[in-house]
N, C-alpha and C positions, 0 to 999 in steps of 0.2 A: 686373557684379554687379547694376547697377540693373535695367536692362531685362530678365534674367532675372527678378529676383523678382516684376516687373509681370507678365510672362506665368506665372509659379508664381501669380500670385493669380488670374488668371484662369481657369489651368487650374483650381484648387480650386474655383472658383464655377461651370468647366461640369461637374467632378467630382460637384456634389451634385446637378444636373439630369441628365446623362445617365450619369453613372458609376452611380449609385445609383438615379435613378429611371427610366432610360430615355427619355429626354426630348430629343429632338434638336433642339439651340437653334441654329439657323442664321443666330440675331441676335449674336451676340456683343458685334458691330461696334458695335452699336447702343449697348448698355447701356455699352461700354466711354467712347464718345464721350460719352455722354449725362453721365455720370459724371466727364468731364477738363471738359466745357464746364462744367458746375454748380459745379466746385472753381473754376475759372479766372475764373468771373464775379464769386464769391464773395473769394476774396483779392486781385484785382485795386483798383487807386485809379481815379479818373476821370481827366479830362483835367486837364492839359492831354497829348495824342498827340502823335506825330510828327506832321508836316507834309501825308508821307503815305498816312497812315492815316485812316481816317474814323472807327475809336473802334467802340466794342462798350458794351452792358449793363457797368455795374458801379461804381467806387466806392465798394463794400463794404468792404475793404480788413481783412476777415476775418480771424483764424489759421485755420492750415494744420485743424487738430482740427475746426472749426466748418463750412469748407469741406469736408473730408472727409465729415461728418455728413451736410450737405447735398447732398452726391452718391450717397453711399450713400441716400438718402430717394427721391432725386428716379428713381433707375435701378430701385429699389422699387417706387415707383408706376405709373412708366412697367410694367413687369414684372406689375405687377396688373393695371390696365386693359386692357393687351395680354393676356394670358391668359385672363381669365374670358372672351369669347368664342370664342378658340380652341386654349384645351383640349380642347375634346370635337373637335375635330379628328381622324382616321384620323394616323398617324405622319408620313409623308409630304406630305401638308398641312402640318400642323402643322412641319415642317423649309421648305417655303417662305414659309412666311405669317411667318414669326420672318425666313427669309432677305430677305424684301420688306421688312422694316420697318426693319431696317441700312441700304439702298437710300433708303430714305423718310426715315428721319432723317438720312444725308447729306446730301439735297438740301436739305431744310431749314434744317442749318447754315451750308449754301451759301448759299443767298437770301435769309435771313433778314440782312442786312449791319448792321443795328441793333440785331440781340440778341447776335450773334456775332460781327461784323466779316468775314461773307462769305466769299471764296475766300483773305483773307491772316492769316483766323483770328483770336485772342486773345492776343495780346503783352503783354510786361513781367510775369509772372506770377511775384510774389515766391518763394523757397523758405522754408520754415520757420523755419531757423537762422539766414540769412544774417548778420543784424543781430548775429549773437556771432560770427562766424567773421573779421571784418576784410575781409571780400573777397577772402581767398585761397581761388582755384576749387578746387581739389584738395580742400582741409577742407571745403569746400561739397558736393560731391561724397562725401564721406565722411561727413559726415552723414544725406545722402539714401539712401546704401546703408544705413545703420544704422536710420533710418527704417525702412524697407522691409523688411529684413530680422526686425526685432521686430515688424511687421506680420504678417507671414508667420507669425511665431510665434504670435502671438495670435488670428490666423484660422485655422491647423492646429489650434490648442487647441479651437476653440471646434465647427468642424466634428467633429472625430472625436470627443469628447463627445456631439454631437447625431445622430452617423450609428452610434454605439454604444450609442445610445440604445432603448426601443421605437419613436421615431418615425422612426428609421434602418430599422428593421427592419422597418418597412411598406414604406418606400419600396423597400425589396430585395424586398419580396413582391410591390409592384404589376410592375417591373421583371421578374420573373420569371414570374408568374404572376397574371394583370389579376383573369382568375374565380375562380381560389380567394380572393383579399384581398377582394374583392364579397363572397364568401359568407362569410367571414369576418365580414363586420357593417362593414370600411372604409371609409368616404367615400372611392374613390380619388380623383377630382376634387378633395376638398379639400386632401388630403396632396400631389397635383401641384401643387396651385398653390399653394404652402407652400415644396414643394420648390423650385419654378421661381424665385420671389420671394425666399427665399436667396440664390441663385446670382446674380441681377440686381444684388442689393444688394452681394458681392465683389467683382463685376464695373465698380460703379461705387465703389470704394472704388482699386480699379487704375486707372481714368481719372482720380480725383483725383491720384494718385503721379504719373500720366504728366504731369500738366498742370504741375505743381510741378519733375520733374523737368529737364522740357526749357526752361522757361520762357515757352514759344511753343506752340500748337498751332494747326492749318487740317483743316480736313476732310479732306486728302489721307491725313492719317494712319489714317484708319477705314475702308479700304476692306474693304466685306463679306466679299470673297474671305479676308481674312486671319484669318475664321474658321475656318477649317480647317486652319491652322497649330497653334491650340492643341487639336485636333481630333488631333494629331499628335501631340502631347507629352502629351495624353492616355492617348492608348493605346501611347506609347512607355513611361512610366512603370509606366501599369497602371491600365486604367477601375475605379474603386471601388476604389480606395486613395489612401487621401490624401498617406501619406507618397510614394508611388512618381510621383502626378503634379508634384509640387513636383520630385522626382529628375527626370522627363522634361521638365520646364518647362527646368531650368538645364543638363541636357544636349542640349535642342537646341537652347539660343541658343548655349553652345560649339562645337557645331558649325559655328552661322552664321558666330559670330564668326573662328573660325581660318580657314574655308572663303573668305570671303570678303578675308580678307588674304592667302592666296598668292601674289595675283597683282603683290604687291610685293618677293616672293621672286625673287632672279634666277635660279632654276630653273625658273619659272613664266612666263618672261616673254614665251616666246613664245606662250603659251595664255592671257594673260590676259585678252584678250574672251571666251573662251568659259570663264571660270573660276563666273562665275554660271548660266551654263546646265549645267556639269557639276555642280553642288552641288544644283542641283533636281533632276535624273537619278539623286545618291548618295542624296540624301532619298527620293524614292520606290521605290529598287532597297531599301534598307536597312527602309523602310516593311512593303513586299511582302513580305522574308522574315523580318520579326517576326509578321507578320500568317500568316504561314505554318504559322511552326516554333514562334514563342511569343505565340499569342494575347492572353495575357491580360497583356501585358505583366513590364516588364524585373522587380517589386514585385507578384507577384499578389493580388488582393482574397485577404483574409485571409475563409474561410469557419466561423461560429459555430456550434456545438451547444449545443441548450442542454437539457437533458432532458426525458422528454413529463410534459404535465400530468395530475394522479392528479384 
């Protein structure tokens, strides 16, 4: 349940960039990570470390709420300053120079061994409740789903408000049609990078969840490529809809999830090395003839009429 709602919040945050505005964010990685380091610095204590650890930024020793805040700000900003020069970007640019800065802010988190703690990451990272829960993992664990899940709630809320809104309804224009919403009188530029700047700030409100919920994080876990996972559960749901990308967030980590326990099945057990390479082979056969037969995914964008103006 948990790790599903982290990738539902992130589909929703590339939901309002490329589902709605056409925006292809090939950073994901980036805002996701930027967004778990900032929560993890933030409700972290200081030393005294393990022995073997040499220790990271922090001593803040923050609530989860405050941490949260701070990650959502900081994947914001990062999200502004990266945009306003490559916006005006052609599409395709614009999809690698987001893809390159996923790339660039890993390595950072890597070498950076004094704000981050390097290749072994950010350790001991409190959860929210703990402190009432007695220490039994399972209630710990159940609180973080319940976390997570009235998250989802309140950023579904807050999103389809704002995408059923008029300033939703630019963003379907730019996405559709760039020259008519120009001629229209819209700043497209401003409304991208509004749009974009949304999406960055969801996206760092899910790396705060993730940093809370595993306790530990290392840079291995942002790898750029795994942008395009939620790229998947995107358009498995249905690009510009919001409720069908939360549906396609939690049906493909069920898939992962069952897919990759087979091979503990003892009907599986002689396939079980190749039971990961057959699951990436279901994923993209199953990809291909959605992409085929149902475009627009499993939830299609719900399309508005509104009457002409007298």
């Amino acid at each position: 349940m948990i790790p599903a709602g982290i990738f539902a919040l992130l589909a929703l945050g590339l939901n309002i960039q490329w589902g709605h505005t056409g925006l292809f964010n090939g950073g994901i990685a980036a805002f996701f990570a930027i967004g778990a380091y900032t929560a993890a610095i933030l409700m972290t204590a200081g030393p005294p470390f393990p022995p073997f650890y040499s220790g990271h930024l922090g001593g803040y020793s923050q609530p989860f709420a405050i941490a949260a805040l701070g990650a959502m700000a900081m994947a914001g900003l990062v999200g502004f300053l990266i945009a306003i020069p490559i916006l005006r970007l052609r599409a395709d640019y614009f999809a690698i120079a987001t893809l390159a800065l996923a790339e660039v802010i890993r390595t950072i988190i890597t070498n950076a061994e004094g704000l981050t703690g390097g290749t072994l990451g950010v350790i001991q990272i409190p959860r929210p409740f703990d402190m009432y829960v007695g220490g039994d993992p399972e209630v710990s664990d159940a609180t973080v789903a319940i976390l997570v899940l009235g998250l989802i709630v309140v950023v579904y809320a807050i999103l389809e408000y704002i995408t059923q809104s008029p300033w939703g309804r630019v963003l379907r224009g730019i996405r559709e049609d760039e020259e008519a919403t120009l001629a229209l009188g819209k700043n497209v530029y401003w409304f991208r990078l509004q749009a974009f700047v949304v999406g960055c700030v969801v996206m760092g409100l899910a790396g705060a969840v993730l940093s809370t919920f595993l306790r530990v994080i290392s840079p291995g876990q942002f790898d750029p490529l795994s942008t395009f996972a939620i790229y998947v559960m995107v358009i498995l749901g249905g690009s510009g809809n919001n409720r069908g990308v939360v549906l396609g967030a939690f049906l493909y980590y069920a898939f992962d999830w069952v897919s990759t326990r087979l091979k503990d099945l003892p009907a599986f057990t002689g396939v079980a090395a190749e039971i990961p390479y057959l699951r990436f082979m279901t994923i993209g056969v199953l990809l291909v003839l959605l992409v085929l037969y149902r475009p627009e995914g499993i939830l299609r964008e719900r399309k508005g009429s509104y009457p002409p103006l007298r």
